[in-house]
Each structure stands twice: as C-alpha cells, then as structure tokens.
C-alpha positions as CSV (number, residue, x, y, z in Angstrom):
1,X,59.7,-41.6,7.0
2,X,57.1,-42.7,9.4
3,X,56.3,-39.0,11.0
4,X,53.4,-37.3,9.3
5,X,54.4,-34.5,6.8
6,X,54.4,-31.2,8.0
7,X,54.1,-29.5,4.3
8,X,52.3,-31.9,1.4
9,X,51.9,-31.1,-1.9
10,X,50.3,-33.1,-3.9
11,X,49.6,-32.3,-8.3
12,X,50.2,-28.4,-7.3
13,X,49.3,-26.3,-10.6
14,X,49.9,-22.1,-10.6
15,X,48.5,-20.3,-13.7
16,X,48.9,-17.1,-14.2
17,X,46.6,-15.6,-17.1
18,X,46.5,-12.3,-19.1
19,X,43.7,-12.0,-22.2
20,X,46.5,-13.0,-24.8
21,X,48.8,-15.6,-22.9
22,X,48.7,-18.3,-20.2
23,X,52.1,-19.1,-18.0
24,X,52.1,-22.4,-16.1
25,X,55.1,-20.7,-13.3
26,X,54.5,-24.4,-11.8
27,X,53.1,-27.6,-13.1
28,X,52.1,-30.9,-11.0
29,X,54.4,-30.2,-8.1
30,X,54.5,-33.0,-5.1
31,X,56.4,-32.6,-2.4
32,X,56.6,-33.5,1.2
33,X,58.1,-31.5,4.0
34,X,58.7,-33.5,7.4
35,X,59.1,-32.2,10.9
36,X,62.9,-31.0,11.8
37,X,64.3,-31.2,8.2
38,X,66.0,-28.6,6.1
39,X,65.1,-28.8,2.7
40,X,66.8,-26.6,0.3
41,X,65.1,-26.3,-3.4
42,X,67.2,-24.8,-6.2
43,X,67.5,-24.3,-10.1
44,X,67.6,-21.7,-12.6
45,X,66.1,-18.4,-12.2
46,X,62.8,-18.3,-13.5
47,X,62.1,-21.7,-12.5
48,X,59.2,-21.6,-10.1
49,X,60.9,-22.1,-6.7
50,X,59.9,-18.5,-5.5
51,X,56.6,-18.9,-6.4
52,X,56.7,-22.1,-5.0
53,X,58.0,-20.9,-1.4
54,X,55.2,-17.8,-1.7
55,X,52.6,-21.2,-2.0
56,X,54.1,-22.5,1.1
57,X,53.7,-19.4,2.8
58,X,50.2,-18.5,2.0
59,X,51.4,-15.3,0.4
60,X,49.9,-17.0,-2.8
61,X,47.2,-19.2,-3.8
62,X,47.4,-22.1,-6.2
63,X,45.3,-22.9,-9.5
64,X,44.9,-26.4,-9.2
65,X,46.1,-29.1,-6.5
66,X,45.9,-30.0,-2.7
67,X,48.2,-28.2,-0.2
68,X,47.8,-29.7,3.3
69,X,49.8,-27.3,6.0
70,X,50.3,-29.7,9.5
71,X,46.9,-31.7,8.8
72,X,44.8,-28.9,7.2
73,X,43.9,-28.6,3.9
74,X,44.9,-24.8,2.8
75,X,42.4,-25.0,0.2
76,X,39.4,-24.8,2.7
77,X,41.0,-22.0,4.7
78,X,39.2,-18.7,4.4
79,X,41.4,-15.2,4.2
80,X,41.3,-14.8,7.9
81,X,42.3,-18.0,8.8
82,X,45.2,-18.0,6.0
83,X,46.4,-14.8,8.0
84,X,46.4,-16.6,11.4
85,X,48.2,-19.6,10.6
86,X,50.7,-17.5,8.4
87,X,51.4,-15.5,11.7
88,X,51.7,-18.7,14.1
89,X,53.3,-21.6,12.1
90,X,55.2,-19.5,9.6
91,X,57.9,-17.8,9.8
92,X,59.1,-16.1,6.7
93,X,62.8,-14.5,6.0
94,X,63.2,-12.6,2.4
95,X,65.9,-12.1,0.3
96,X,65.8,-7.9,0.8
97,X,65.4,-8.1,4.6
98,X,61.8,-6.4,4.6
99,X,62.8,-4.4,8.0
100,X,61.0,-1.0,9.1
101,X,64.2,1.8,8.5
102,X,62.3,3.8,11.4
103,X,61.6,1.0,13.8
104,X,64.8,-0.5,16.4
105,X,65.3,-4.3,16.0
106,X,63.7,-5.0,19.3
107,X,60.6,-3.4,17.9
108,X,61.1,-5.2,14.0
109,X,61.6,-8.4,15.7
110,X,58.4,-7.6,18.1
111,X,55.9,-6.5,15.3
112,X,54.6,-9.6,14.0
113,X,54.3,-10.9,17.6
114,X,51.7,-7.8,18.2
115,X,49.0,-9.0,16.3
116,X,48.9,-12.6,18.7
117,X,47.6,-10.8,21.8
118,X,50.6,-11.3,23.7
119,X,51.2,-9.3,27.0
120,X,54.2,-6.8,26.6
121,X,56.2,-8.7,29.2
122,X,55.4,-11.7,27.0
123,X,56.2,-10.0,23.8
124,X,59.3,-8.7,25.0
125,X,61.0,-12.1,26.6
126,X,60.1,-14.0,22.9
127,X,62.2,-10.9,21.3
128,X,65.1,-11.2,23.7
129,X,65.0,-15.0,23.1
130,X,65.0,-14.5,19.0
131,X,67.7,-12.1,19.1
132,X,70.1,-13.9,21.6
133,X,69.8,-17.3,19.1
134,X,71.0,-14.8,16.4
135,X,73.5,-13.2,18.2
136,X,72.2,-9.9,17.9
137,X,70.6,-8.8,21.5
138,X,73.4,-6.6,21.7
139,X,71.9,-4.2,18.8
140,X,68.6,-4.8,20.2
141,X,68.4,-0.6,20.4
142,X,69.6,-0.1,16.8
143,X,68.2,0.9,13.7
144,X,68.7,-1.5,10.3
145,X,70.7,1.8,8.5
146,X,73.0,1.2,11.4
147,X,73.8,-2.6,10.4
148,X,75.7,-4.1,8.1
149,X,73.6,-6.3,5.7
150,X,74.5,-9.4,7.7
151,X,73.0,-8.1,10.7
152,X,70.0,-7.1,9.0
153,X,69.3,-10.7,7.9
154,X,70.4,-12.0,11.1
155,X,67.6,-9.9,12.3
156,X,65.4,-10.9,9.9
157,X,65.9,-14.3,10.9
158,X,65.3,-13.6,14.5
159,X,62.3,-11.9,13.5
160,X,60.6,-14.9,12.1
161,X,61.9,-17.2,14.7
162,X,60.3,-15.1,17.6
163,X,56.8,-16.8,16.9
164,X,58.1,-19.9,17.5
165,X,56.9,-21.2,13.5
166,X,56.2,-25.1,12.8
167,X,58.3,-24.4,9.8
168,X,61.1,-21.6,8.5
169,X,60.5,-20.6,4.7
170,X,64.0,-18.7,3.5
171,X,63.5,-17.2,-0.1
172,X,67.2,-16.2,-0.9
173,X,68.4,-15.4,2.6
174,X,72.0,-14.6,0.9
175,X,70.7,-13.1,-2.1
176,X,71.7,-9.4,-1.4
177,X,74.8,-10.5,0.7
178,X,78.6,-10.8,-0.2
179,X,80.1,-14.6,0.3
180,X,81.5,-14.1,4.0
181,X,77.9,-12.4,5.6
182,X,76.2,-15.3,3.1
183,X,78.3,-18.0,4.9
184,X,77.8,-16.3,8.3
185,X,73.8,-16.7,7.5
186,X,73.8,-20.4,6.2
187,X,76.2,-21.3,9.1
188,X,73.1,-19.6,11.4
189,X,70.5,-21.6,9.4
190,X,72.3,-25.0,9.7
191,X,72.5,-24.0,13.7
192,X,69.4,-23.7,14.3
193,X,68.2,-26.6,12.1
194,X,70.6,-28.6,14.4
195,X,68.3,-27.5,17.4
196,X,65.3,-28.7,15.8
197,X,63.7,-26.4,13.6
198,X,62.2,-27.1,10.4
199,X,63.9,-25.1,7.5
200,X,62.3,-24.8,3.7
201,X,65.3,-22.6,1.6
202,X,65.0,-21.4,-2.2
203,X,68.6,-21.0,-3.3
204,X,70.5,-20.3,-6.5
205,X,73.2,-21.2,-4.9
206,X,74.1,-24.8,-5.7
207,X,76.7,-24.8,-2.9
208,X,74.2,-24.0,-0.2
209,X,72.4,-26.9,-1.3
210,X,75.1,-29.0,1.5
211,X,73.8,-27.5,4.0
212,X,70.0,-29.0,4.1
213,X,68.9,-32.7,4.4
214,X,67.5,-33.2,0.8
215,X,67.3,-31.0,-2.1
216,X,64.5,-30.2,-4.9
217,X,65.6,-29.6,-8.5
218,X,63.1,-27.5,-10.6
219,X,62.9,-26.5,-13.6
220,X,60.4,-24.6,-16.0
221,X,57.7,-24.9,-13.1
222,X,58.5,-28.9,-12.7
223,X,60.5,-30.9,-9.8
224,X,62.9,-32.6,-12.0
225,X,64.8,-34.3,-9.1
226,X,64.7,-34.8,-5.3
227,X,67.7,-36.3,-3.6
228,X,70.2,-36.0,-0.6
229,X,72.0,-32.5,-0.6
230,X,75.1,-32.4,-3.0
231,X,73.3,-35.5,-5.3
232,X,71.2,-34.9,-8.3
233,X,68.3,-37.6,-8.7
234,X,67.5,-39.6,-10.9
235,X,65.2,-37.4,-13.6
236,X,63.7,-40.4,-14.5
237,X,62.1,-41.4,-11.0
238,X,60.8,-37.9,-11.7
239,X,59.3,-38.4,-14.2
240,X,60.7,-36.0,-16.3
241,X,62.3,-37.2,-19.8
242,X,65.1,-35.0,-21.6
C-alpha cells in the first residue's frame, strides 16, 4: 500500500512482572494498520490479542517497541495527551457493553463527547447521527436494562462512532451475544467499514474473520500469520518455526 499507516507497530514487547515470575503476554509484534481497512486479529484465548487491542487503544502501555498512532510516536506522549487522542481518534467498543444502567442511550452515546467542549446543540446532532447509523434513534429515551443485548452493543457501537474516531478498536463485540444478535453486529461492522471507517476487531471467532480485509494470527504473545480474511499465511514468512 502506498497510503501511510494509520496504526504501526514495530518489535512491540509487553512484560508483565511479579517478584517470582516474568510473562511475555506479547513478544516482537509488527503490524501495520492502513486507513479504511478492517482488520480482524484472532487465535486462542490467552494469546495476547486483547492485550494487544488495549495497546492500540492506549488503555495500556508497552515494555519495549515503537508504536506510532497517525504519525506520532505514543511513546513520547505524556498521560494527558494519551487521554486526548484516546477520546478524538479512538473509538473503543467492549465485549460487556460498558454502558451506564442509570443513564438513557442518548446520554451513554453523549458522555464521551462531554469532555471535547462541544456546544449541547453540537453534542446532541453527533448523538442523533451515531444512533441513526446504528439503527437505534428510536430508543434514543431508553435505558440499557430495557434492551436486548444486541441493542446494547449496537449502542455501544454508536457510542464510539459519535467522535468521529480515525480508527474503531472492537475487543469481542459478539462475545456476550447469541449467533443471530452476533451476526446482526458483524453485519453492522462490515456496513460501516463499507462507508469508510477503519475497523481493528479481536475475535475468537474464526468465522468472523470473513468479514475484515486481512487477518492476524497470534499465538503465545507472537503474530504467527497475516493474510487475506479466510487464508492462513504462510508461518514461515512470519517467521515463526513449528
């Protein structure tokens, strides 16, 4: 590709130490992320692809590496300004929804948007927007206990999509879902992908895989494979022996 990446990873180490042991959770990760792609990364659980997405989101710091985030090195970024860019160029879905039970979805949706300095009237047309790509602006008044679980990803979704993000991180988005609301979500996803938004997904779900551009095999903290959806690569252009 000739565009510049929007996510780069490159040698990305994450220890995580305790006074009798020391886990490597990932281990020399490169990766590039390119404007309007949906990437989906997958494997085994335990793998690393959750702390990998938390990396990408600035939820998490790494041990060793270079992570560059639409031209800026992460590393050089101080608490404050990891906060900022998290709210304007992320936008975040979770496997368990992570919606306030005593807030409506207008106001879930809205929260984030809060902290940006928006004018209400600015804030409020950004909501409407988010929730009518979801389909949900007719619950807009509702409370997450009175949605099905569907619905509350769907307005999870919206909620991370009102900021207008450089890039969508989904960490399990079916996760807690049966098969027909899981379809319903990836069906959403591929939609929205189609209209131009960039889309990073951690699945365990090897059929959900179809749905991005290219996918990323891990395992035991290692990218064993990066290839079109539905094709495992070559472990040896890897460089990972078995």
């Amino acid at each position: 590709m000739t565009a510049q990446a929007l996510i780069r990873l490159e040698g990305i180490t994450k220890r995580f130490s305790t006074d009798e042991l020391e886990t490597h959770a990932l281990a020399n990760v490169h990766l590039e992320i390119y404007p309007g792609e949906f990437v989906s990364i997958t494997g085994p659980s335990g793998c690393g692809k959750s702390t990998l997405l938390s990396i990408l989101g600035l939820l998490d710091s790494i041990s060793e590496g270079r992570y560059i985030l639409n031209g800026t090195p992460v590393e050089r970024l101080s608490v404050d300004e990891r906060s900022r860019i998290r709210n304007r160029e992320i936008g975040i879905i979770f496997q368990s929804f992570n919606l306030i039970g005593d807030l409506t979805v207008a106001e879930n949706v809205e929260l984030p948007l809060t902290y940006r300095g928006l004018s209400a009237p600015q804030r409020k047309q950004a909501v409407e927007q988010a929730l009518e790509q979801v389909g949900m602006s007719h619950r807009l008044r509702h409370y997450p206990a009175q949605l099905s679980g569907g619905q509350q990803q769907r307005v999870a979704v919206a909620r991370a999509l009102a900021g207008t993000p450089a890039i969508l991180l989904a960490d399990e988005p079916t996760g807690n879902l049966d098969s027909t609301n899981g379809e319903a979500v990836m069906e959403l996803l591929r939609a929205l992908h189609r209209a131009g938004t960039t889309i990073c997904m951690v699945t365990h779900e090897p059929r959900f895989t179809s749905y991005g551009d290219r996918t990323v095999w891990m395992l035991d903290g290692q990218v064993i494979g990066v290839g079109k959806a539905g094709e495992m690569a070559s472990q040896s252009q890897a460089g990972v022996s078995h």
